[in-house]
C-alpha positions as CSV (number, residue, x, y, z in Angstrom):
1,X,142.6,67.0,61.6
2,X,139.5,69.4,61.7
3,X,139.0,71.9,64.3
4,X,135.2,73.3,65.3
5,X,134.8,76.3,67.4
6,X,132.0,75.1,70.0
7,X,131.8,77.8,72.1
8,X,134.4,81.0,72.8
9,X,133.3,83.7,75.7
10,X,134.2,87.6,74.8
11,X,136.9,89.4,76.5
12,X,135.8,87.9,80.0
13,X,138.3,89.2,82.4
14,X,139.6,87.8,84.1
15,X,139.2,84.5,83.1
16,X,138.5,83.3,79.1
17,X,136.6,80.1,77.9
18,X,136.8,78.0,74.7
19,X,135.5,74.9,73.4
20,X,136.9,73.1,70.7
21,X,136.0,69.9,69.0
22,X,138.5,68.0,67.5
23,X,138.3,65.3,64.2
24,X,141.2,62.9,64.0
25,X,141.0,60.9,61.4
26,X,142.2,57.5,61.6
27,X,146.1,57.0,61.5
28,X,146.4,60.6,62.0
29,X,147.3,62.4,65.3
30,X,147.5,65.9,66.2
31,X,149.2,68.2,69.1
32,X,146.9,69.9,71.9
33,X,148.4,72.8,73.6
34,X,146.6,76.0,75.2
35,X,147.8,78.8,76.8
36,X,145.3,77.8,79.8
37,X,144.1,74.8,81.7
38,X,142.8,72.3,79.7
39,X,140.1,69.6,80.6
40,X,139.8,66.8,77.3
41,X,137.7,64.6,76.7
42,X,136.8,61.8,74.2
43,X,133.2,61.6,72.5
44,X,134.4,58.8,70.1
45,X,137.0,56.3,68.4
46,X,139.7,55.1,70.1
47,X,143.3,56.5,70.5
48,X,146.4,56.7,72.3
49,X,147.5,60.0,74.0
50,X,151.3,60.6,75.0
51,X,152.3,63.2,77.6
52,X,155.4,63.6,79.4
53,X,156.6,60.9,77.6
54,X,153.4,58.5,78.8
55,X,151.6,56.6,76.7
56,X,147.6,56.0,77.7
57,X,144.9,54.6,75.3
58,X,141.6,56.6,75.2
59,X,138.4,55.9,74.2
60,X,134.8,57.0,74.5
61,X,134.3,58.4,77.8
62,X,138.4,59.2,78.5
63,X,138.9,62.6,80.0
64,X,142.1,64.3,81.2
65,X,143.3,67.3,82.4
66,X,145.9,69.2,81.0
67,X,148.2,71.9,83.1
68,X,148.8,75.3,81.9
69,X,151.5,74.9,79.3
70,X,151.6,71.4,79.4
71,X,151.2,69.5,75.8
72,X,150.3,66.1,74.7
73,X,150.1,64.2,71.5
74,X,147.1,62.7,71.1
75,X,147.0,60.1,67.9
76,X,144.0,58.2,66.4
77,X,145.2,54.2,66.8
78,X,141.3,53.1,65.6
79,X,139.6,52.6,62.4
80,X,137.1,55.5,62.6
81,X,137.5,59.3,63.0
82,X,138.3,59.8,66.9
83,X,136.4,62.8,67.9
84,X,137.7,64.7,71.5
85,X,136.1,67.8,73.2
86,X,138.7,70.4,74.2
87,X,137.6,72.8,77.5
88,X,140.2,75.2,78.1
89,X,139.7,78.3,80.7
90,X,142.6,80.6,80.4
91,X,143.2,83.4,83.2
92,X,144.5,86.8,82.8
């Protein structure tokens, strides 16, 4: 899995913003977890992503919200790299 800083705001109080890219490649899966809420969304490929014990397939287009402290699993079922856009806003 590769990770790419997209964007990343400096000390803002009282609220901090990140975006992350994510490359998973293809029978590979990785966690996503951020201290904040977290707002995900698929650019491409196609995947499955398990949360509270809940599987849901993704593809292009998918985008789900994540609580503050929640987790999910989110694994590349497809035959190409599955690329996903991580938002996360984090308060202080």
């Amino acid at each position: 899995m590769l990770s790419r800083p997209i964007f990343r705001t400096e000390q803002a109080v009282p609220f901090r913003a990140e975006i992350l890219d994510l490359l998973i490649p293809p029978g590979r899966g990785t966690n996503v977890n951020h201290e904040g809420l977290a707002l995900v969304e698929t650019l491409e490929g196609v995947g499955i992503v398990t949360r509270q014990n809940q599987r849901t397939p993704i593809s292009a287009g998918t985008v789900f919200g994540l609580s503050q402290g929640e987790t999910a699993q989110i694994d590349n079922s497809g035959n190409e790299p599955l690329t996903v856009r991580v938002y996360v806003i984090t308060t202080r």
